[in-house]
N, C-alpha and C positions, 0 to 999 in steps of 0.2 A: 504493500500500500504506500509507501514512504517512498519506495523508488519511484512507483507510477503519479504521485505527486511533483517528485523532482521534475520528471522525462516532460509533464504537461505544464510548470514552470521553465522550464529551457523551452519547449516549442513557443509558447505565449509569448516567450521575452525576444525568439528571435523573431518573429512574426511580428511583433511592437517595433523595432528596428527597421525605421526608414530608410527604403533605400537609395537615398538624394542624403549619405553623410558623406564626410570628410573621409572614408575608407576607400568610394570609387575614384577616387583619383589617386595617381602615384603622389604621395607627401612628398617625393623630394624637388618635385616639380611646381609645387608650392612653395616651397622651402627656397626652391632658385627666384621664384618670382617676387617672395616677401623681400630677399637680400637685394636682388637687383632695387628695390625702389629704396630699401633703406641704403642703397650705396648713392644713391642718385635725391637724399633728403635734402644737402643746402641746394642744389637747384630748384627743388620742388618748392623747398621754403621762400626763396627769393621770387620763382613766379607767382606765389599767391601774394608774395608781401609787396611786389610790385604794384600789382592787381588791386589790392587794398587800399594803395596811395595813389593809384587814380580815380578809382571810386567813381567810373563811369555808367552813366544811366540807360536806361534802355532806347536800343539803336543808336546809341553814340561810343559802344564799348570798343572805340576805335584802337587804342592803345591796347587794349587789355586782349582782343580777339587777335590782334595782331602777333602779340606777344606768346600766346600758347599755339597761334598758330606754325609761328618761325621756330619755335620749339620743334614741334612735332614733325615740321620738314627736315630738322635738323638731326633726330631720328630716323629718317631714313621711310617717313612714312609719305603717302603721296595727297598731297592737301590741295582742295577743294574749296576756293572762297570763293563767299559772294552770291552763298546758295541760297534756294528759294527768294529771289527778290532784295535778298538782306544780306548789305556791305560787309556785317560783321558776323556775320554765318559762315561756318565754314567744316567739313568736313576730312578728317586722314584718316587714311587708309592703308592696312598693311594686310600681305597674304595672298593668297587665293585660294578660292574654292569652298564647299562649304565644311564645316558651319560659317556663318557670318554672325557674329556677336556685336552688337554694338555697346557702345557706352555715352552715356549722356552728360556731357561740362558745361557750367552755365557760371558766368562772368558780371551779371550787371549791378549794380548799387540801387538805395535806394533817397530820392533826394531831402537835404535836408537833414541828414542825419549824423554829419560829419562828427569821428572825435579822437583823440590821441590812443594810444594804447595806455588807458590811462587807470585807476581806480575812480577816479573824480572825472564828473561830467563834464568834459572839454573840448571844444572844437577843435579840430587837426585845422580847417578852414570855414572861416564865418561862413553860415548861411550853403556852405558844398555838401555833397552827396555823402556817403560812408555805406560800408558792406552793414546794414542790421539785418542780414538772412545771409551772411555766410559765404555768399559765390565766391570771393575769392579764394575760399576753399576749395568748392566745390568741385571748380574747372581744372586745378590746379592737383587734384585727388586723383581725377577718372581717367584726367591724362595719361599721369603717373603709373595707374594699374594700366591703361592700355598698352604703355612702353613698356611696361615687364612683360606681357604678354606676344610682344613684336621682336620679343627679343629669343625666347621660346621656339616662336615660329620661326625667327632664320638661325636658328642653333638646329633646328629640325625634330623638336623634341613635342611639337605641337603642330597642328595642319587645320588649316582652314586659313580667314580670316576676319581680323581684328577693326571697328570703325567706330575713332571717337567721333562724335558730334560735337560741334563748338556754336551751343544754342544761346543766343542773345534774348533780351526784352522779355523775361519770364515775369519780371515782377509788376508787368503792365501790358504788352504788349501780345505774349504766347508765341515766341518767334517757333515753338516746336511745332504747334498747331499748323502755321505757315508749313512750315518743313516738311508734316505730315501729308498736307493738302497737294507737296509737290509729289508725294511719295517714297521721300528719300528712306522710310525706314521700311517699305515692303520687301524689302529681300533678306530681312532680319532674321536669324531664329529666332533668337533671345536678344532683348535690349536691359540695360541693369544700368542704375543712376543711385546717387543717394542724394540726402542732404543733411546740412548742420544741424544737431539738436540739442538737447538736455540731457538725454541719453544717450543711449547705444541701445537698438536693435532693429532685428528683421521687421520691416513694417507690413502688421495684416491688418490694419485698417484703412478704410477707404478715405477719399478728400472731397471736399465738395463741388459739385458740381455748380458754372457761375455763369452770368450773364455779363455785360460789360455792357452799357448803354448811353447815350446822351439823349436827355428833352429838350428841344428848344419850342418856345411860344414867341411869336411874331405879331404885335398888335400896331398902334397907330398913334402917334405921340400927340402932344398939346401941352400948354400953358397949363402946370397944374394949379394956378390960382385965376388966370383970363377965363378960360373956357375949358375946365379939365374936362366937361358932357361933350367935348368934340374927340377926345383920346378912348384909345382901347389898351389899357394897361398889360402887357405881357407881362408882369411882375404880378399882377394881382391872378393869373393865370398859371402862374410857378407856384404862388400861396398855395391856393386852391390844391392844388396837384400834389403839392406837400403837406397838407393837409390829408386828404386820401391815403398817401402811401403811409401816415402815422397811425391814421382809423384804420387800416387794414393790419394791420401788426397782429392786431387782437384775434384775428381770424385767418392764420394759417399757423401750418403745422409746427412744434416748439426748434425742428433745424432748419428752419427758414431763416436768413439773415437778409436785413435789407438798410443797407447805406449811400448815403448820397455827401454830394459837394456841390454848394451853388458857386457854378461858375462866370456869371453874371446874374446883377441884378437891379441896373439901372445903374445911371451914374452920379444927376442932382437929383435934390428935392423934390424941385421946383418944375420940373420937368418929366411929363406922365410919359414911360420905358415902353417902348415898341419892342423891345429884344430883352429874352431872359434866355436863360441857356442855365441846365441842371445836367450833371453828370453821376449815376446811377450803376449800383451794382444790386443784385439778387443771388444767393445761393441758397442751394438745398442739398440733400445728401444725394438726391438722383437728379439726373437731366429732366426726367419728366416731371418732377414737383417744379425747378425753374421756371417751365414751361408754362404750367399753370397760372404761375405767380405774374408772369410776363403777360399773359392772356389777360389779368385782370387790371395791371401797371398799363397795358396800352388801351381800355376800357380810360381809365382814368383819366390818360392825356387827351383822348378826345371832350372829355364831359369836363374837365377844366378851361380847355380853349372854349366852349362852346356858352359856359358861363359867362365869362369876360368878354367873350365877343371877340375872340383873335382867331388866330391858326396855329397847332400844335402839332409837333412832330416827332416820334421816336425814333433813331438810328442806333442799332446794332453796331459798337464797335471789334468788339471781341469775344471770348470766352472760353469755361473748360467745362471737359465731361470731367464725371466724376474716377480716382482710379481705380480701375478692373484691378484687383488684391488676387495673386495667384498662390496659392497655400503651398503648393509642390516646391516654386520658388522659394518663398518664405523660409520653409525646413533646409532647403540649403546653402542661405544665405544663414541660418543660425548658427548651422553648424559648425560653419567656417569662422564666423565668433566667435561660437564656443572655442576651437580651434586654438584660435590667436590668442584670445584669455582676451582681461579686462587689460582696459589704459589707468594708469599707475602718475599722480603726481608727486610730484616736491610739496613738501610744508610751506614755501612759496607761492607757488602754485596756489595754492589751495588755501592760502589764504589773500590771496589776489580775490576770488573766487568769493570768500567769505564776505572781503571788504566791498563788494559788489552788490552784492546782495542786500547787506546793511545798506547801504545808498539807496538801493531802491525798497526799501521796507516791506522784503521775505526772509524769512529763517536764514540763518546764516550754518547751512547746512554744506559749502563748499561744491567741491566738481564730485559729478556719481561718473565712474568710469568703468562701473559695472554693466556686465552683458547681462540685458535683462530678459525675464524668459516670452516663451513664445507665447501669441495669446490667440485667440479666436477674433476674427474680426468683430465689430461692434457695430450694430447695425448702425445707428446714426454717428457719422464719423467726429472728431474734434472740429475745431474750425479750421479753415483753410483751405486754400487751391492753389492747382500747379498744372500748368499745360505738358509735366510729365504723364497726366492723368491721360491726355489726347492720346498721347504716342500708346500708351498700357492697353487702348480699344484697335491698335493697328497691330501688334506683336508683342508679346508675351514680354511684359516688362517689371522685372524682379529688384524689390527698393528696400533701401535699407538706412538707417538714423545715426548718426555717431555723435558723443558729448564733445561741443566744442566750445558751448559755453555755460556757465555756474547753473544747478537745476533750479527751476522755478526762474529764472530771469526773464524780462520782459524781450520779447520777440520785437525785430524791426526797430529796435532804439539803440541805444550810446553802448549799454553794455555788450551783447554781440558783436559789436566792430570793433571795443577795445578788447575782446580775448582773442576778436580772427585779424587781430594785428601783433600777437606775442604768443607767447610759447602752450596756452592750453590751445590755440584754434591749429596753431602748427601739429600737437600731437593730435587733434582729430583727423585733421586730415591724411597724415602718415598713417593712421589706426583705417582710416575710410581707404585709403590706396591696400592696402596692404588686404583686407578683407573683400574686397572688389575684383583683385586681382587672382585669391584662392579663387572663389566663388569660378571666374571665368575657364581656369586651368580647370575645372570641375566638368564644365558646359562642352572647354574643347573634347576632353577626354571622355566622356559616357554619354554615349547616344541614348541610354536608357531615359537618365536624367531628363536630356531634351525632351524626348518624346513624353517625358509625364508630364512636364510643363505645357507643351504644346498642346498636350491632349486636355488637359484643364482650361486652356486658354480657350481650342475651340467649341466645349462643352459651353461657357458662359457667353458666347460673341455668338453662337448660333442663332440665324436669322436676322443678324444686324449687321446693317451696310454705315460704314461709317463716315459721316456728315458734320464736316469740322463747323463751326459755331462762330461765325469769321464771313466778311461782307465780301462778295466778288473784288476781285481787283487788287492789287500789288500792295504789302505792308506798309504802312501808313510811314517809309524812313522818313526821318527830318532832312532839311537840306543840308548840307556843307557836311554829312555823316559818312560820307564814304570812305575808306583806306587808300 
């Protein structure tokens, strides 16, 4: 009885043992790829820190796109600028044949948010941009694992080929969406990106899916003390309409988010506004709850114009789906963590980390550079969008989190761009290269692996044709943006 207990605990436990671990692939193939990028770390350090100190914004990441791109040709890889539309788009290429893996880098700042690597709130430059999400990590990480893996391949110790992506304007624009639309990523197996976080791990939860919009209302001016009964206020037509979208709050679903910016609203007094102009966002957990929300937002602009007596317009600028979360991924991307172990600081470190968080008034709990465990997706995701979400509904795209800056710290402000300008955002990104780069040696080496992934990916995308969320016609670049 005691043996036939054992014999049906040994089957159980190996039949528990997934097989997307760190076993199907050779370790020392890992082992080569981990050393190649920690041998190639002050480069990597200097391209993010470069990256950092220009702090350019979306479609203008002229410096910064250039910079990973002369990289990557300097590698010996075969680079492609200028793609989909966009100056500072650009893709390299190393390899032939399949598999074809890609990897996703993304470079842009966001403005206004300029600040030293500092403890105390400081501008690097009044009133300029700063990394408060990380990309100069991020670009500077994927690169890194793609060149360990380019290196593999002409060693011959790996076969197929390797394609980072160097994706611009994510924190406004969705230059991937663009990219998707052109179809640079249909010949993908597998695509694998991460981004900066509080933690470290495989991510199985989804993002939100978002609208990008602008209102404008067009009325008829006048004298607003001669004759204001001869004017048609487009400002009293923005009220109106902002009023609406605050009564509807109440009556949609609790992961509906909805934020605006007035981007005009008259200029004098004294003078009744023919032109207002409202810039609008909507998210929900699914594209189809957006959908809805959008259905009832463009109900709205017309019955606000119609009040006031103007003409009201809604224009679709952009947008993301939400990300397709692929589990088979996920278990491989932990294990590869698991793999690597946790990121480890200094009592410097860590209390840089501390004094940060005192600043912003959260626990003074320090960096967690623990790998955290794996979870079940949640049905309604945290807050957030990323037009890596686009590319995950076109090919199987496996994402993963790394601590790069103090937990609990506010996202998009001063302290994230002073820890991805000194030594905790440098060890995330080494931690992110390094765990990017197993994971891949994984993807070239077991077909099984792919095929589970694949096979999950075409299970959840059955019967959906994918329809980027993005107006006809060429990315909105600014002038004078090109390289």
């Amino acid at each position: 009885m005691k043996l036939r207990s054992l014999v049906a605990a040994f089957v159980v436990m190996v039949l528990s043992i997934s097989p997307l671990t760190t076993l199907g692939a050779d370790p020392k193939k890992k082992e080569e790829a981990v050393a190649s990028i920690e041998k190639r770390k002050a480069e990597l350090i200097s391209l993010s820190d470069q990256i950092w100190a220009f702090a350019e914004t979306a479609l203008r990441e002229t410096r910064s796109s250039k910079l990973l791109a002369d990289y990557a040709e300097r590698q010996g890889f075969k680079v492609q600028r200028g793609v989909a539309g966009m100056p500072t788009a650009f893709t390299a290429t190393y390899g032939e044949g399949r598999p074809v893996i890609g990897i996703l880098g993304e470079f842009d700042a966001l403005p206004g948010i300029s600040q030293k690597a500092s403890i105390v709130k400081e501008a690097l430059e009044a009133d300029a941009a700063g990394h408060g999400c990380g990309h100069n990590l991020f670009g500077a990480a994927s690169l890194g694992a793609a060149v360990a893996i380019k290196e593999l391949i002409a060693a011959g110790k790996l076969r197929g080929t390797i394609r980072f992506y160097g994706t611009p304007a994510e924190e406004s624009v969705g230059g991937k969406v663009y990219m998707a639309r052109e179809g640079l990523f249909n010949d993908l197996d597998v695509c694998l990106a991460w981004h900066p976080a509080d933690k470290t791990r495989a991510d199985t939860d989804s993002t939100q899916a978002l609208v990008d919009f602008i209102v404008e209302f067009k009325g008829k001016t006048a004298h607003a003390a001669f004759d204001p009964w001869n004017g048609r206020s487009a400002v009293d037509a923005l009220e109106l309409f902002t009023h609406g979208i605050n009564m509807l709050r109440e009556h949609v679903r609790p992961s509906v988010r909805i934020h605006y910016a007035i981007m005009k609203g008259g200029d004098v007094p004294n003078v009744v506004p023919e032109y207002a102009r409202l810039w609008c966002w909507v998210r929900d957990s699914k594209r189809a709850g957006v959908e809805e929300v959008l259905g009832r937002v463009r109900e709205m602009v017309q019955g606000a114009a119609r009040m006031a007596g103007v003409e009201g317009r809604l224009t679709i600028q952009a947008g993301d789906y939400e990300m397709l979360v692929n589990m088979a991924g996920a278990r491989l991307i932990h294990s590869n963590l698991t793999w690597l172990g946790p990121i480890t600081y200094t009592e410097q470190e860590q209390e840089f980390a501390r004094a940060i968080q005192r600043a912003t008034g959260i626990e003074a709990k320090g960096m967690n550079g623990r790998i955290q465990p794996l979870t079940d997706p949640k049905p309604d995701p945290p807050g957030g969008s990323t037009d890596v979400a686009d590319v995950s509904w076109v090919v199987p795209t496996l994402h993963l989190s790394v601590a790069t800056a103090p937990e609990d710290a506010p996202w998009h402000a001063w302290p994230v761009v002073a820890c991805g300008g000194m030594s905790i955002g440098h060890k995330g990104m080494m931690h992110a290269a390094k765990a990017l780069a197993a994971t891949m040696v994984d993807l070239f080496e077991d077909a099984k692996t792919r095929e589970a992934i694949q096979a999950e990916f075409k299970e959840k995308t059955k019967g959906h044709v994918y329809k980027p969320y993005i107006p006809d016609g060429p990315p909105p670049v600014p002038k004078g943006s090109g390289q």
